[in-house]
Every structure is written in structure tokens, then in C-alpha cells.
The first five atom37 places (N, CA, C, CB, O) and aatype in JSON, in Angstrom:
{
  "aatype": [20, 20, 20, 20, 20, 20, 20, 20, 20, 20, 20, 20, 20, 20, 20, 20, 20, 20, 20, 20, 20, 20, 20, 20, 20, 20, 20, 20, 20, 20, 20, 20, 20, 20, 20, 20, 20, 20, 20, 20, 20, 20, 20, 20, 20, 20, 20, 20, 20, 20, 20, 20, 20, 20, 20, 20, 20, 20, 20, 20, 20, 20, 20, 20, 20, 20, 20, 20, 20, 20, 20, 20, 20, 20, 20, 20, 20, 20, 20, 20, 20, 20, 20, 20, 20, 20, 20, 20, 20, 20, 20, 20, 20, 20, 20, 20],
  "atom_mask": [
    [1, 1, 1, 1, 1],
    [1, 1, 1, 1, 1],
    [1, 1, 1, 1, 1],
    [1, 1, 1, 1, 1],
    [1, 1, 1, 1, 1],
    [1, 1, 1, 1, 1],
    [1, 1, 1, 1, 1],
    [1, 1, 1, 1, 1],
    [1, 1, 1, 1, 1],
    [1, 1, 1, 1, 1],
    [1, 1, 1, 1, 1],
    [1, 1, 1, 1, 1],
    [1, 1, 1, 1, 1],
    [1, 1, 1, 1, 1],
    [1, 1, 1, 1, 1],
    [1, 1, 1, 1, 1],
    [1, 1, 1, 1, 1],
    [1, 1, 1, 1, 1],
    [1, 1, 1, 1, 1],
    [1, 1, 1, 1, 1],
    [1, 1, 1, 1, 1],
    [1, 1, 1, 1, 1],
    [1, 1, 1, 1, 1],
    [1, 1, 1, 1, 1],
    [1, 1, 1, 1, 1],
    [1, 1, 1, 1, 1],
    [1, 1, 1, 1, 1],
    [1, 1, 1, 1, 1],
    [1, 1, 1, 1, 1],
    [1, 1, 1, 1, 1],
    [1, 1, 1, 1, 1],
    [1, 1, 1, 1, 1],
    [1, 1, 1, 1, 1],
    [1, 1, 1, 1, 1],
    [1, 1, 1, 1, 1],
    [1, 1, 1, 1, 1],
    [1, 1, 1, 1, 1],
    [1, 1, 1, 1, 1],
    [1, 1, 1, 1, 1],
    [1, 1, 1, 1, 1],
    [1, 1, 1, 1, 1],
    [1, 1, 1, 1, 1],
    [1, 1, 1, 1, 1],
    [1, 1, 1, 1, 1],
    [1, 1, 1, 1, 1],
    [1, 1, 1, 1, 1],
    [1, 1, 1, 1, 1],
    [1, 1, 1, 1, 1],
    [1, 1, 1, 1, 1],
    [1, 1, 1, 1, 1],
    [1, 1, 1, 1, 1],
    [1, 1, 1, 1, 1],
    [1, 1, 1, 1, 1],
    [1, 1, 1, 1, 1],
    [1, 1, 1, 1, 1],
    [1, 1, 1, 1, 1],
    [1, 1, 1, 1, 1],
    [1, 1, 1, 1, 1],
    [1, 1, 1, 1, 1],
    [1, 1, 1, 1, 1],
    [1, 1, 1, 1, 1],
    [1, 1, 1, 1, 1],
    [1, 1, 1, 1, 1],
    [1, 1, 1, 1, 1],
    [1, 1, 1, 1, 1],
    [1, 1, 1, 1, 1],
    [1, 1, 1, 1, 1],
    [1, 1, 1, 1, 1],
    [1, 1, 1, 1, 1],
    [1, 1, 1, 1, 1],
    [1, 1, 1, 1, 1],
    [1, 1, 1, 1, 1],
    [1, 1, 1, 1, 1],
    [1, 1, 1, 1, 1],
    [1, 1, 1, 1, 1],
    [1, 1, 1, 1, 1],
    [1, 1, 1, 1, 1],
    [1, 1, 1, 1, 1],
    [1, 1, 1, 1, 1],
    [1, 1, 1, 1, 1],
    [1, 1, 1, 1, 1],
    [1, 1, 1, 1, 1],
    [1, 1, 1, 1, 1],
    [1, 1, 1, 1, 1],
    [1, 1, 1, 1, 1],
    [1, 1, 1, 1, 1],
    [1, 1, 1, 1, 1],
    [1, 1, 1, 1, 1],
    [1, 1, 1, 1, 1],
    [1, 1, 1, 1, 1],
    [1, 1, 1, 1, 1],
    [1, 1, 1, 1, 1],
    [1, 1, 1, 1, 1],
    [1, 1, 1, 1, 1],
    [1, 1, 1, 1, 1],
    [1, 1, 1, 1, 1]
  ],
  "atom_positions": [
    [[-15.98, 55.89, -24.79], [-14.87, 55.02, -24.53], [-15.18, 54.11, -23.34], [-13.6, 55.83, -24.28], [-15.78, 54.61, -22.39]],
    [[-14.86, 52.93, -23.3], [-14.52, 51.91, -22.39], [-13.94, 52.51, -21.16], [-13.59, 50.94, -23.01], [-13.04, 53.35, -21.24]],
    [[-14.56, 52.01, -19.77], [-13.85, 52.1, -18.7], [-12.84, 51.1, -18.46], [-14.64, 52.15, -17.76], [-12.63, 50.16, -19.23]],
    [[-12.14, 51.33, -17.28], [-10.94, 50.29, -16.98], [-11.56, 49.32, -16.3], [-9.67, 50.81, -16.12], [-11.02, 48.23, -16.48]],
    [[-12.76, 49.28, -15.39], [-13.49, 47.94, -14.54], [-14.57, 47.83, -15.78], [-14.35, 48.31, -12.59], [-15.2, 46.78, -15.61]],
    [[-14.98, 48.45, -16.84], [-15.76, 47.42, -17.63], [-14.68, 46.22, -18.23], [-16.6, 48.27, -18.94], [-14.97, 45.03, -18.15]],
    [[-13.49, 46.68, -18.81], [-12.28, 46.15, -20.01], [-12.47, 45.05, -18.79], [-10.34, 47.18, -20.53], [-13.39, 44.25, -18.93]],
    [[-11.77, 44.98, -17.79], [-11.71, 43.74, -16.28], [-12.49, 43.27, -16.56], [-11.86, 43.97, -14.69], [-12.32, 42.53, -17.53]],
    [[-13.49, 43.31, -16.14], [-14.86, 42.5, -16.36], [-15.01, 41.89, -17.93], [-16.23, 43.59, -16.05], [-15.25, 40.68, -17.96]],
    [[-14.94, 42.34, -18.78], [-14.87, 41.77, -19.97], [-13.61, 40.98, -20.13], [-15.02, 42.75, -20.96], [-13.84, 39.77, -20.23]],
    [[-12.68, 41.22, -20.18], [-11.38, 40.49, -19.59], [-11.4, 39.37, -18.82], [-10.7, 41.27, -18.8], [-10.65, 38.46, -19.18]],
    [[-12.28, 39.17, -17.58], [-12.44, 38.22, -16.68], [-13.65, 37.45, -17.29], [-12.63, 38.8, -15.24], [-13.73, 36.38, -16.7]],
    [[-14.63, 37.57, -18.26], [-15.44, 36.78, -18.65], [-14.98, 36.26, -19.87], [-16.61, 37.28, -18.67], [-15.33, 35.12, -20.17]],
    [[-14.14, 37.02, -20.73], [-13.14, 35.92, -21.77], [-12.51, 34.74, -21.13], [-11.78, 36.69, -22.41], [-12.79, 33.56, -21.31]],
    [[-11.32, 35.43, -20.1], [-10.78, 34.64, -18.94], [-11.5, 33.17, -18.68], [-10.96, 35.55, -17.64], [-10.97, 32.07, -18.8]],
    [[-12.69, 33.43, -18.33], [-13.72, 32.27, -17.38], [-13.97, 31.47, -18.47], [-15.34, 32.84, -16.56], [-13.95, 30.25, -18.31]],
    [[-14.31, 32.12, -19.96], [-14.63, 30.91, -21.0], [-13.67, 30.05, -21.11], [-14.89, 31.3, -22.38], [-13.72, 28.84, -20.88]],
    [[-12.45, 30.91, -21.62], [-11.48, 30.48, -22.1], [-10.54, 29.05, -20.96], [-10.76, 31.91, -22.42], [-9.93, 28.02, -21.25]],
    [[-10.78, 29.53, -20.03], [-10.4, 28.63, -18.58], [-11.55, 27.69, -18.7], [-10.42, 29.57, -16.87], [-11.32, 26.48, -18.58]],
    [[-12.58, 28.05, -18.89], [-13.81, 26.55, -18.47], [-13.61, 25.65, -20.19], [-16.34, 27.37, -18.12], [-13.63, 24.42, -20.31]],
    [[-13.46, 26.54, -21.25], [-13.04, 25.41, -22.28], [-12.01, 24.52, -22.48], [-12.96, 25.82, -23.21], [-11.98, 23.5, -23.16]],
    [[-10.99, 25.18, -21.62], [-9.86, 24.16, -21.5], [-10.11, 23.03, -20.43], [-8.53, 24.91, -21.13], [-10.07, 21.82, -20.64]],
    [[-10.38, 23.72, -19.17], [-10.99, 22.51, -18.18], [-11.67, 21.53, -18.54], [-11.78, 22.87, -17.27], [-11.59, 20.42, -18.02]],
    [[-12.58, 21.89, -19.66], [-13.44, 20.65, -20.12], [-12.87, 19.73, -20.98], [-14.6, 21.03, -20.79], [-13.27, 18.58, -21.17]],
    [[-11.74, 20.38, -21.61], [-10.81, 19.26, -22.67], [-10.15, 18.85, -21.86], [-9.87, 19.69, -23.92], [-10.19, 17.64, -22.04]],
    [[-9.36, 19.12, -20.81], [-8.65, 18.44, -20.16], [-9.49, 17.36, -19.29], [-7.87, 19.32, -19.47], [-9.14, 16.18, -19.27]],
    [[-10.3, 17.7, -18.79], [-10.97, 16.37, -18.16], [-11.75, 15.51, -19.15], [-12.02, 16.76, -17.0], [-12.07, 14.43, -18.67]],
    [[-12.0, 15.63, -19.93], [-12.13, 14.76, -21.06], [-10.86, 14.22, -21.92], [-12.98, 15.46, -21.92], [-10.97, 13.88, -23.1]],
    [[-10.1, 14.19, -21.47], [-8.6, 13.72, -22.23], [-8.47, 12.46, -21.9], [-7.16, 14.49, -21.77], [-9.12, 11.98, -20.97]],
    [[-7.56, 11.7, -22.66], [-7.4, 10.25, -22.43], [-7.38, 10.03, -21.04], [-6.18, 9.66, -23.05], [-8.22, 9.42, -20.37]],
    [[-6.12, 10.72, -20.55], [-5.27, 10.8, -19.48], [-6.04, 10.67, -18.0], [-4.54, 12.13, -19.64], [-5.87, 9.97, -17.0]],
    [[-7.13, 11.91, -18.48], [-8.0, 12.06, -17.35], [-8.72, 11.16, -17.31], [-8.7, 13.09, -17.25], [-8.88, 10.94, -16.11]],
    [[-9.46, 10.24, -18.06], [-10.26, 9.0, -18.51], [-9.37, 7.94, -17.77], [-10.39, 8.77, -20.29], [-10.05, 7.33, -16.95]],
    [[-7.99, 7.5, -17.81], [-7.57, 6.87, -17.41], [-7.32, 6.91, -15.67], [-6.82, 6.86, -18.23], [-7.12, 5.97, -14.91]],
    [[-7.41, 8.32, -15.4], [-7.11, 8.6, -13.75], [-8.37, 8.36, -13.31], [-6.57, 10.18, -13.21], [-8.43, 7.78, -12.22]],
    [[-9.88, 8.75, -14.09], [-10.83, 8.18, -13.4], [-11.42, 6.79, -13.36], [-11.59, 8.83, -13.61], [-12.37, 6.63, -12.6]],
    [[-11.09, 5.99, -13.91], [-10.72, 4.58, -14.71], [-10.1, 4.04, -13.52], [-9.61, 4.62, -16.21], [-10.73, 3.13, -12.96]],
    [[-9.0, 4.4, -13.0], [-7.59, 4.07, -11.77], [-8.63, 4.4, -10.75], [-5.8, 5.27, -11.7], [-9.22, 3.49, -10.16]],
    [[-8.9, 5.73, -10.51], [-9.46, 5.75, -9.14], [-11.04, 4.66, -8.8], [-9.8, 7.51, -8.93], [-11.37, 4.19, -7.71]],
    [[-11.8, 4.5, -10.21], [-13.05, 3.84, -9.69], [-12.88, 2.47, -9.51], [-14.2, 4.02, -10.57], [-13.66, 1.86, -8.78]],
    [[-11.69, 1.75, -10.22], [-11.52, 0.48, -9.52], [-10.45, 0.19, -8.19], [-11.15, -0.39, -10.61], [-10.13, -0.91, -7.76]],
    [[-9.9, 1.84, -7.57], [-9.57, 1.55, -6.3], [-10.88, 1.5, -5.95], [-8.65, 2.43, -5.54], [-11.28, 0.45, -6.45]],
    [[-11.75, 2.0, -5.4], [-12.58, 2.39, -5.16], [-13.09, 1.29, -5.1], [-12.94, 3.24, -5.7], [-13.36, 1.04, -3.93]],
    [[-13.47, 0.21, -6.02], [-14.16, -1.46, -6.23], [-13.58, -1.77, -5.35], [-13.97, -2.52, -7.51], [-14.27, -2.19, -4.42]],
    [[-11.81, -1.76, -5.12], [-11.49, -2.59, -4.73], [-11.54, -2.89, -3.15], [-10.58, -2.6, -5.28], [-11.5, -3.94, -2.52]],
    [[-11.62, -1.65, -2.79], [-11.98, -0.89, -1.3], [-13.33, -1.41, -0.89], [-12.09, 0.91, -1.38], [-13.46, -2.07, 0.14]],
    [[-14.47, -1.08, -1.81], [-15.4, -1.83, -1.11], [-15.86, -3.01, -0.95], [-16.08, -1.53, -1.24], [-16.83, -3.33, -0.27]],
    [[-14.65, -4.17, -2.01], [-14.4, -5.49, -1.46], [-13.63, -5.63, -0.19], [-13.75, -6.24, -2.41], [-13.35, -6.69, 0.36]],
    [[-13.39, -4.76, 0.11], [-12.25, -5.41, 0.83], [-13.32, -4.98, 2.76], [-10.1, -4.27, 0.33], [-13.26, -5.51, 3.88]],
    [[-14.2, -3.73, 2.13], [-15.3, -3.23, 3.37], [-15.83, -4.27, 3.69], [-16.47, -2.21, 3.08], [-16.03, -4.63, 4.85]],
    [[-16.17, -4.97, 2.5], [-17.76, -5.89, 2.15], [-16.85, -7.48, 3.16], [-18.29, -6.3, -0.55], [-17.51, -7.96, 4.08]],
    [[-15.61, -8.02, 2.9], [-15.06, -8.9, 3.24], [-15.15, -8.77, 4.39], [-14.09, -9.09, 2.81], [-15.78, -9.71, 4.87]],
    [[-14.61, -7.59, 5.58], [-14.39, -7.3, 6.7], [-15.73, -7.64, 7.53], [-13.91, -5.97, 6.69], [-15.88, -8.53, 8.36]],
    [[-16.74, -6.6, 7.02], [-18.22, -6.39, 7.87], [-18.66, -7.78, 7.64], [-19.48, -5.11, 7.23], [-19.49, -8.14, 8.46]],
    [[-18.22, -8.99, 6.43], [-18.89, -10.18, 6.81], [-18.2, -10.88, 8.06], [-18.93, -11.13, 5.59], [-18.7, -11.33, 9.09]],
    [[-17.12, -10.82, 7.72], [-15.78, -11.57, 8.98], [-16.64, -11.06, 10.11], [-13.69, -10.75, 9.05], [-17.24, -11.93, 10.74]],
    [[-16.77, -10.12, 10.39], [-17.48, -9.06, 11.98], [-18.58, -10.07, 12.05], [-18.26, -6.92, 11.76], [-18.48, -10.84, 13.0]],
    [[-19.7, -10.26, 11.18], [-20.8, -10.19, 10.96], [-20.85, -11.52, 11.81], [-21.25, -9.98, 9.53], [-21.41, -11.57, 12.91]],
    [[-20.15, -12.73, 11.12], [-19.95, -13.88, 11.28], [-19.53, -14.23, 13.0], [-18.95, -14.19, 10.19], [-19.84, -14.92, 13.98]],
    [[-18.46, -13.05, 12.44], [-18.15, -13.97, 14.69], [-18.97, -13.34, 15.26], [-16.39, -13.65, 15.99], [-18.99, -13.85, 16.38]],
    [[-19.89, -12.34, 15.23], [-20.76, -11.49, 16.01], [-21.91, -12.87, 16.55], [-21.53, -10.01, 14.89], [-22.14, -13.2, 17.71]],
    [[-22.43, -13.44, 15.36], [-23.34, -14.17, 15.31], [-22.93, -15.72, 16.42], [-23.56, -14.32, 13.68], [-23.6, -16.26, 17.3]],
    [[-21.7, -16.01, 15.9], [-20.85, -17.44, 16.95], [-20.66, -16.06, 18.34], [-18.47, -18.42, 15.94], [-21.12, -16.65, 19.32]],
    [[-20.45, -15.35, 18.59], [-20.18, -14.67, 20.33], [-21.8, -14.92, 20.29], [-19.38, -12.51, 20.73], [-21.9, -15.96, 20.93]],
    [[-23.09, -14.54, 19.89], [-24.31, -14.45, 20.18], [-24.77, -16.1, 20.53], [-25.05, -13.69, 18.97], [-25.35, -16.39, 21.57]],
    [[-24.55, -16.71, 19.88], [-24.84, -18.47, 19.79], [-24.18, -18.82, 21.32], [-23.79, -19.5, 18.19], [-24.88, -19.07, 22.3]],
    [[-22.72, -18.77, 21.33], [-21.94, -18.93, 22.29], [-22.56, -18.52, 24.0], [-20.77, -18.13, 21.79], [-22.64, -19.31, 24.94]],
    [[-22.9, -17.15, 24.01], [-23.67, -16.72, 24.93], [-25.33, -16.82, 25.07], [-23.3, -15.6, 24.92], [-25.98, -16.31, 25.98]],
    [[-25.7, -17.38, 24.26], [-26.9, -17.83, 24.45], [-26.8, -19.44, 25.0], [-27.66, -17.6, 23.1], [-27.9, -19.95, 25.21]],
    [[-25.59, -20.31, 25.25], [-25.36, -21.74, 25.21], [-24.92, -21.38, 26.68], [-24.26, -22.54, 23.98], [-25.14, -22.23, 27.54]],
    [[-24.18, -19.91, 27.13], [-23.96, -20.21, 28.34], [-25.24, -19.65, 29.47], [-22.55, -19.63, 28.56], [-25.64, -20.09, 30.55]],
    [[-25.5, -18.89, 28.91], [-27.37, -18.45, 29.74], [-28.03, -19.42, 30.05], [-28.64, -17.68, 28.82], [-28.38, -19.58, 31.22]],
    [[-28.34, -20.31, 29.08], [-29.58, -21.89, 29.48], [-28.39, -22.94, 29.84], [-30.83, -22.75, 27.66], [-29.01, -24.0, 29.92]],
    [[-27.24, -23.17, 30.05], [-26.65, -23.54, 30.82], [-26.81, -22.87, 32.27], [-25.62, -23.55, 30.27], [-27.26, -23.6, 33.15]],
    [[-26.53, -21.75, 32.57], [-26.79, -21.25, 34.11], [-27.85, -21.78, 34.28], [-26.9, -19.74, 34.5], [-27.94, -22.64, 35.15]],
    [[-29.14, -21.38, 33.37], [-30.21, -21.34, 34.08], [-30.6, -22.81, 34.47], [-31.23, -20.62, 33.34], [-31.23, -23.11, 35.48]],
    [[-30.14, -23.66, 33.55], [-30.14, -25.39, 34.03], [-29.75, -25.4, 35.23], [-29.14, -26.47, 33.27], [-30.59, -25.81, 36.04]],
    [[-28.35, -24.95, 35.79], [-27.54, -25.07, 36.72], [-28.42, -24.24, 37.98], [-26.07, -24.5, 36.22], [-28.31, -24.72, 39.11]],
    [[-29.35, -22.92, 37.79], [-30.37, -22.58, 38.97], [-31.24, -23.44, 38.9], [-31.04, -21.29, 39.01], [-31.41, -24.04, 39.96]],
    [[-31.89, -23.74, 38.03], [-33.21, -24.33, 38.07], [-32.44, -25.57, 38.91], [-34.11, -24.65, 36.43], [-32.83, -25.45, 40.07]],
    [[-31.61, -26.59, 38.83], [-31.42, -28.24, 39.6], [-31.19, -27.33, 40.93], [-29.76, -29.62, 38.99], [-32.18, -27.52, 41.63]],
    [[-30.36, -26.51, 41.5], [-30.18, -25.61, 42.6], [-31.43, -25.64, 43.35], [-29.82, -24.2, 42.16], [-31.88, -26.12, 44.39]],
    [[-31.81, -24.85, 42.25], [-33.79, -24.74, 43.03], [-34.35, -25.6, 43.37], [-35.02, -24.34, 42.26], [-34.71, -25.55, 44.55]],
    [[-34.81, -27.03, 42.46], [-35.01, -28.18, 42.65], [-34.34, -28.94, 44.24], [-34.5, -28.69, 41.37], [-34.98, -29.22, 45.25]],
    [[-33.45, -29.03, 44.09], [-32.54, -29.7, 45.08], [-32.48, -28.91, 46.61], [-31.01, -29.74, 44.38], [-31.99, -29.25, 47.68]],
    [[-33.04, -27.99, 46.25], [-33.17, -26.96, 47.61], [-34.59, -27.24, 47.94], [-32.9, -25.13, 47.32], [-34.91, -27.14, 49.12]],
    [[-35.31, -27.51, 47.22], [-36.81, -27.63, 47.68], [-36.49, -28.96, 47.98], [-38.18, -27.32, 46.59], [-36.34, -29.06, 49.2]],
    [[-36.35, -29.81, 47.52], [-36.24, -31.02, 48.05], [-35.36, -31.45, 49.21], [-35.97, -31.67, 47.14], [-35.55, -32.61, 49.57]],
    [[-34.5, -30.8, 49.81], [-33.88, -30.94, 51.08], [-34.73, -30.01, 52.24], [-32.28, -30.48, 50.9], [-34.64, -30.37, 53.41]],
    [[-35.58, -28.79, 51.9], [-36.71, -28.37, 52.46], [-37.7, -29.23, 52.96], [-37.22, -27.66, 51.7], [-37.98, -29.2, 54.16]],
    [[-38.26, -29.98, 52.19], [-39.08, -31.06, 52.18], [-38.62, -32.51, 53.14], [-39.18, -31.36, 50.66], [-39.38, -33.2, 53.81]],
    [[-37.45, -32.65, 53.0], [-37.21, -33.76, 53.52], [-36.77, -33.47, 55.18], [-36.16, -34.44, 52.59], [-36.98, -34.22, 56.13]],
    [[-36.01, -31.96, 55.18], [-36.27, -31.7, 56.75], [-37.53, -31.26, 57.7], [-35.48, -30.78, 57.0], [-37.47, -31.07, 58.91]],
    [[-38.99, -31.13, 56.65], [-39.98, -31.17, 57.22], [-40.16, -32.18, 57.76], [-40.76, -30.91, 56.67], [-40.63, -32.28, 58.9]],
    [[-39.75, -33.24, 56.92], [-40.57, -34.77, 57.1], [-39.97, -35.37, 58.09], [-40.53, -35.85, 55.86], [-40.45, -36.4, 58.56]],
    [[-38.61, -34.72, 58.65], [-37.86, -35.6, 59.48], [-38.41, -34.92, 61.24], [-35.92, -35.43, 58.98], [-37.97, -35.44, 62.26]]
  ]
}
């Protein structure tokens, strides 16, 4: 005769078929086709909307980089005539 934890165990592996054959019809059902259908074009739509953002970033990142590169060789114009104009008032109180 059958024990009571073999019958379980045989019981629980009917169980597991019987549960994994339905799981598989159900996610193969229209329904479910349609929820994964819904979720993969949120999903599109999300990474248009990533893809839009990181260019927007991308873009002013590049105008702040331009911008601060226009004010650097501006200073440095503004030391370099400094420098210039300092050597040359050096020079001219030698001469005097």
C-alpha cells in the first residue's frame, strides 16, 4: 500500500502539471497577448520620451561647453593685453 507523503508527493506533482498547463494557456490567451502588446508599447513609448530628454541634456550640455570655452579665451585675451600693457609701462619707466 501507498504511504501518505508518497500520495502528497504524487498529489503535488499532478498539482505542478496541472498548474503549469493552465499557466501556459493563460499566458498564451488573447487577453494576455493583448497586456503584453499594452505593456511593450508603453515601454516604446518611455524610451521615446528617455531618448527626447538625454538629447535636450545632450544639446545644452554642448551650448554650456561652447559658452565656457568663449568665456576662457576671452579672459585669457583680457590677461594676455594686461600682460602686454604691464610690460610696456615697465619699459617705458626704464626709459624715463
Amino acid at each position: 500500500m501507498l504511504e501518505v507523503s508518497t500520495l502528497k508527493k504524487i498529489g503535488l506533482f499532478a498539482g505542478g502539471v496541472l498548474f503549469g498547463t493552465a499557466g501556459v494557456k493563460v499566458l498564451s490567451s488573447k487577453d494576455a497577448k493583448k497586456v503584453y502588446t499594452n505593456c511593450t508599447a508603453a515601454a516604446l513609448r518611455a524610451r521615446d520620451c528617455v531618448m527626447k530628454t538625454a538629447t535636450i541634456m545632450q544639446e545644452n550640455a554642448e551650448d554650456i561647453l561652447a559658452e565656457a570655452q568663449q568665456i576662457n579665451e576671452a579672459r585669457a585675451a583680457e590677461e594676455a593685453a594686461a600682460e602686454e600693457d604691464a610690460g610696456a609701462d615697465a619699459v617705458s619707466e626704464e626709459t624715463v
